[in-house]
ZAMILUM-917931 format. One record per residue (C-alpha): x, y negated, z negated. Coordinates in nm, 4 decimals. Each point is the difference from the previous one (the first is absolute). Example, Ala and Ser with C-alpha at 12.3 -4.5 7.8 and 13.67 -1.06 7.14 Angstrom:
<nodes>
<c1 1.2300 c2 0.4500 c3 -0.7800>
<c1 0.1370 c2 -0.3440 c3 0.0660>
</nodes>
This chain:
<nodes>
<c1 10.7711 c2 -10.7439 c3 -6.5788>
<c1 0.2827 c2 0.2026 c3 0.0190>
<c1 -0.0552 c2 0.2506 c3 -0.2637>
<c1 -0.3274 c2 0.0734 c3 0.1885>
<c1 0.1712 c2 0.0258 c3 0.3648>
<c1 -0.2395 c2 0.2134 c3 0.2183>
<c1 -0.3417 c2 -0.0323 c3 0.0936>
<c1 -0.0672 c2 0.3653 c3 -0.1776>
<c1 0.1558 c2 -0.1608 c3 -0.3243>
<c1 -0.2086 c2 -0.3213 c3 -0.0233>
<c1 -0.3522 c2 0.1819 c3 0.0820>
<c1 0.0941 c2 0.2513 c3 -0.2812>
<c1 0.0838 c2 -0.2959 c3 -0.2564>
<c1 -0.2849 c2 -0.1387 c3 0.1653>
<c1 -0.2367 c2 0.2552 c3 -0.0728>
<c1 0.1208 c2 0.0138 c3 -0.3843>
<c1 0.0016 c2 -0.3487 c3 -0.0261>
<c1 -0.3225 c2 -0.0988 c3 0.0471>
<c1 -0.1804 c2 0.2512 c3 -0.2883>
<c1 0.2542 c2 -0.1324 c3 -0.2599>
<c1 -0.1016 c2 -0.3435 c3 0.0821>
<c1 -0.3523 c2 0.0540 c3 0.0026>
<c1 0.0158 c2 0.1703 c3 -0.3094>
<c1 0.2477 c2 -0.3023 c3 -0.1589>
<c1 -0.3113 c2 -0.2598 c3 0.1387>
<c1 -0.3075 c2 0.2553 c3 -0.1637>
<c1 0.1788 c2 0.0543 c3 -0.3422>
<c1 0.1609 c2 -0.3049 c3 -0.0744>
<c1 -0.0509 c2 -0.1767 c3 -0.3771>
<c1 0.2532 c2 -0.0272 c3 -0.2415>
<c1 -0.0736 c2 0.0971 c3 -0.3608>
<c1 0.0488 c2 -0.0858 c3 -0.3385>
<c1 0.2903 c2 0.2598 c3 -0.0074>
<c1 0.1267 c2 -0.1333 c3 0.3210>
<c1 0.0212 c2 -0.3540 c3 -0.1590>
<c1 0.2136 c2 0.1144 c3 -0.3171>
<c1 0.2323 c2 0.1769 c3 0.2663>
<c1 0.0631 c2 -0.3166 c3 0.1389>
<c1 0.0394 c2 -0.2016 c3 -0.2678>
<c1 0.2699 c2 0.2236 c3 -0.1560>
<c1 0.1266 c2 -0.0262 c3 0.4118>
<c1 0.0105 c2 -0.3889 c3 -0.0030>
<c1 0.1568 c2 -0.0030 c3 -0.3310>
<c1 0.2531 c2 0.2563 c3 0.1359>
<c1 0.0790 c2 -0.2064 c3 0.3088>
<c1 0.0655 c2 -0.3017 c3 -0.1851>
<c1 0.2791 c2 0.1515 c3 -0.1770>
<c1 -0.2357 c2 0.0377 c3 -0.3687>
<c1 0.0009 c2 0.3955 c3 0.0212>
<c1 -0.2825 c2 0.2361 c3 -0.0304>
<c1 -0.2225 c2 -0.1946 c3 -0.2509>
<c1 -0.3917 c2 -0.1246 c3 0.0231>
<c1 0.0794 c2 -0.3277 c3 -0.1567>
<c1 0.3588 c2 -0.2234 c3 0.0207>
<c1 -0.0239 c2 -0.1145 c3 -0.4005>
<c1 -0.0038 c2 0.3682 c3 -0.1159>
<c1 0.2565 c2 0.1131 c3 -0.2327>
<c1 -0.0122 c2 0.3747 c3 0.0345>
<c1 -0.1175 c2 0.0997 c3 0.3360>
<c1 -0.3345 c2 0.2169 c3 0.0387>
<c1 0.0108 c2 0.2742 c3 0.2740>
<c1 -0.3543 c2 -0.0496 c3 0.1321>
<c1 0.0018 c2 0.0983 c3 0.3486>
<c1 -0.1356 c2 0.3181 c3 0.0969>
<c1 0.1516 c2 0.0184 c3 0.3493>
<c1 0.4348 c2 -0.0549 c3 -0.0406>
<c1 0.0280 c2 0.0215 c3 0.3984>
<c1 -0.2532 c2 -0.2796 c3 0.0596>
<c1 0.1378 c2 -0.2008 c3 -0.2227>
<c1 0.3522 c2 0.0543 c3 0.1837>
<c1 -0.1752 c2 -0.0393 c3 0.3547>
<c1 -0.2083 c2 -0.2752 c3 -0.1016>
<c1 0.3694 c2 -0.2075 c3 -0.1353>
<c1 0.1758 c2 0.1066 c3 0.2536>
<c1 -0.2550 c2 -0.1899 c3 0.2455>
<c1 0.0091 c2 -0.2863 c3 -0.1840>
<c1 0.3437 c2 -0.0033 c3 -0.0178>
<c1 0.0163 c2 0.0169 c3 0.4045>
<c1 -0.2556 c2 -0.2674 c3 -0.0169>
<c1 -0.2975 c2 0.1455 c3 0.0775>
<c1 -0.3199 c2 -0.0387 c3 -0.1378>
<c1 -0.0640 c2 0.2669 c3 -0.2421>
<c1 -0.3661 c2 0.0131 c3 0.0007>
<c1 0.0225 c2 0.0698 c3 0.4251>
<c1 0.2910 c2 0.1960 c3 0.0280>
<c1 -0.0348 c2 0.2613 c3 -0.2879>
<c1 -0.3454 c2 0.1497 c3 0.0770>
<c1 0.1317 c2 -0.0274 c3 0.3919>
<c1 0.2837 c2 0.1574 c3 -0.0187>
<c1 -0.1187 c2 0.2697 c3 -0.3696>
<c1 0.0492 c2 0.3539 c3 0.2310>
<c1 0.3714 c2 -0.0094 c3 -0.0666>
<c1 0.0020 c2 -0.0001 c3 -0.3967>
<c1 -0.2949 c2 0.2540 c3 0.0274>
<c1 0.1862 c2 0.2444 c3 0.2607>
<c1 0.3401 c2 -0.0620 c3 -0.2686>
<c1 -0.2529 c2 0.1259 c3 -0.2544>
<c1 -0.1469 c2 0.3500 c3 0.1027>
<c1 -0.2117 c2 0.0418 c3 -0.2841>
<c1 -0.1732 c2 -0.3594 c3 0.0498>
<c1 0.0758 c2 -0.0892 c3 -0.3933>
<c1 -0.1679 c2 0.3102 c3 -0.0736>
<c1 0.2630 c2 0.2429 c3 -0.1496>
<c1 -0.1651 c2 -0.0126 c3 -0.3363>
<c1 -0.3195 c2 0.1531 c3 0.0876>
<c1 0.2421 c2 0.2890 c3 0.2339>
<c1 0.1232 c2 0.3260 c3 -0.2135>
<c1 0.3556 c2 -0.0058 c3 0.1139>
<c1 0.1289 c2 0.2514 c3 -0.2201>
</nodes>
């Protein structure tokens, strides 16, 4: 663990550690929304683009979420196993997204 070198350092990754994790355990399901995501994802991964079905002729943007669909291929790509990983590892497309998905319901003018 060199990133986390001192004792100081791993009892403060410690100490925010644990509540994410706990929190990942208490509130994890995955969705109907979560489940198109993916399926866009695994068609992404494979090389078919964004699209909810392979034998489509025009493709259907049906995702609500563009950065979980881009997290969710890239773990696939890597590998990983997509319906793990992605609600695991979700803070990082949220924190890229300030507004949470939300900007439509924000006056920004």
């Amino acid at each position: 663990m060199w990133i986390l070198g001192s004792p100081d350092r791993r009892l403060a990754f410690s100490v925010v550690l644990l509540p994410y994790l706990l929190l990942v355990k208490a509130f994890w399901w995955v969705d109907e929304d979560a489940f198109i995501s993916s399926r866009y994802a695994s068609n992404l991964a494979r090389g078919h683009g964004l699209r909810f079905n392979v034998s489509e002729v025009v493709p259907v943007e049906g995702y609500s979420n563009f950065l979980w669909v881009l997290w969710s291929s890239l773990v696939e790509l890597l590998g990983g196993d997509a319906a793990f990983w992605v609600p695991l590892t979700s803070p990082p497309p949220s924190v890229a997204d300030p507004f949470g998905g939300q900007r439509d319901r924000l006056d920004l003018c």
